[in-house]
Residue, then its C-alpha position, 0 to 999 in steps of 0.5 A: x577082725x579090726x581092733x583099734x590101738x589106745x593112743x600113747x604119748x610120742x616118745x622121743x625115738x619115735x621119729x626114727x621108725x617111719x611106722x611108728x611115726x606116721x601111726x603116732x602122729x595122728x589125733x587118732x587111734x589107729x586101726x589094727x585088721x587081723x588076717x588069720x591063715x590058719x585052720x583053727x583060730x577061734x574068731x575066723x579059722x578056715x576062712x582065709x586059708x586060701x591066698x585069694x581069700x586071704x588077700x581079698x580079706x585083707x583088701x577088704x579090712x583096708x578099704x573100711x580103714x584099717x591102718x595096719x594089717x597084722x598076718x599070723x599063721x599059727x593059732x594062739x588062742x588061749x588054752x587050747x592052741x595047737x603048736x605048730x612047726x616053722x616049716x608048716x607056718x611059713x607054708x602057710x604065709x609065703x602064697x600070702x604075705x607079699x601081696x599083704x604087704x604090696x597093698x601099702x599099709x603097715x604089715x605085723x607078723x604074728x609069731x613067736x618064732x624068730x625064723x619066722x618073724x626074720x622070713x616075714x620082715x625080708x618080706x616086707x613086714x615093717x612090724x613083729x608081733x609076739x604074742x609071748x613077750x619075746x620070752x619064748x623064743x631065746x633068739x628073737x629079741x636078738x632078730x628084733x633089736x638087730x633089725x630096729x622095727x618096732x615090736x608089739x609085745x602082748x602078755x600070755x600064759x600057760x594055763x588058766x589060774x584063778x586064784x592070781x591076781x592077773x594085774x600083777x602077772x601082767x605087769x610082772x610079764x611085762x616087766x621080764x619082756x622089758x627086761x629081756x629088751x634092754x638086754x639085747x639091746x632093744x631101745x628103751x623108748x621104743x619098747x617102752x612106746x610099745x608097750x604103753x601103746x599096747x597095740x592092744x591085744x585083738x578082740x578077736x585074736x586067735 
């Protein structure tokens, strides 16, 4: 339910996004809640589906301290998730997500769809979160470099493959979501603080 973020050293830009600079500027790791509204996630699926119980829940996480409150919709736990439509996760978020965000720290929005993200950042999400690395939706890393917020980038696959050596598929996954970034224009330190920062990926996200 409450991961923390390890610690990078501020790059350069960082003064330019309130977020990342308030969170960064702190001799502390910062404290991610994660708020599954969803039906089918491993660690919490149901619980919350509700807006009440989705607020209190999240209520809940800022009182024991969390610095960020990440909101995902959609289920992405390995192997086995269920892809759903934009239209079903917006139903889903929208009794939800502004009071998230009225509770005053830090909202991400967990998605990988880019209409999604663009809905959730108009509603007053400061963070996106793409459990694909922007390399699923063509037009998200587009959204994310137009609107200057910063952007959690976390590795995924397919399938289960035990004969790779999954240190270098994540950084070769790594290094294509960097890649996809500057090319839309993405700054580099700020992706690049991301990244290092890695918002590490929740224990319990689903």
């Amino acid at each position: 339910m409450i991961a923390t973020t390890s610690r990078p050293a501020p790059v350069a830009n960082s003064s330019d996004h309130p977020v990342l600079r308030s969170l960064l500027s702190r001799p502390y790791p910062a404290v991610m809640g994660v708020l599954n509204v969803t039906p089918d996630s491993f660690s919490d699926g149901g619980q919350f589906m509700t807006p009440d119980r989705a607020l209190a829940q999240a209520r809940r996480m800022v009182a024991d301290g969390a610095d960020i409150i990440d909101v995902g919709a959609e289920s992405t736990r390995p192997y086995g998730s269920q892809p759903i439509s934009a239209d079903e996760e917006l139903k889903r978020l929208k009794p939800v997500l502004a009071s998230v965000v009225s509770l005053g720290v830090p909202v991400s929005i967990d998605s990988l769809k880019s209409v999604v993200v663009e809905w959730a950042l108009d509603t007053g999400a400061t963070i996106a979160n793409d459990v694909w690395g922007l390399q699923r939706d063509p037009d998200m890393a587009a959204l994310l470099a137009a609107r200057d917020v910063p952007i959690i980038v976390m590795h995924n696959r397919d399938n289960v493959d035990p004969d790779i050596d999954i240190m270098k598929d994540i950084v070769a996954f790594f290094e294509r979501s960097l890649e996809i970034a500057a090319k839309a224009g993405i700054s580099r330190d700020i992706s690049c603080s991301i990244l290092a920062s890695a918002l590490a990926r929740p224990l319990n996200k689903a």
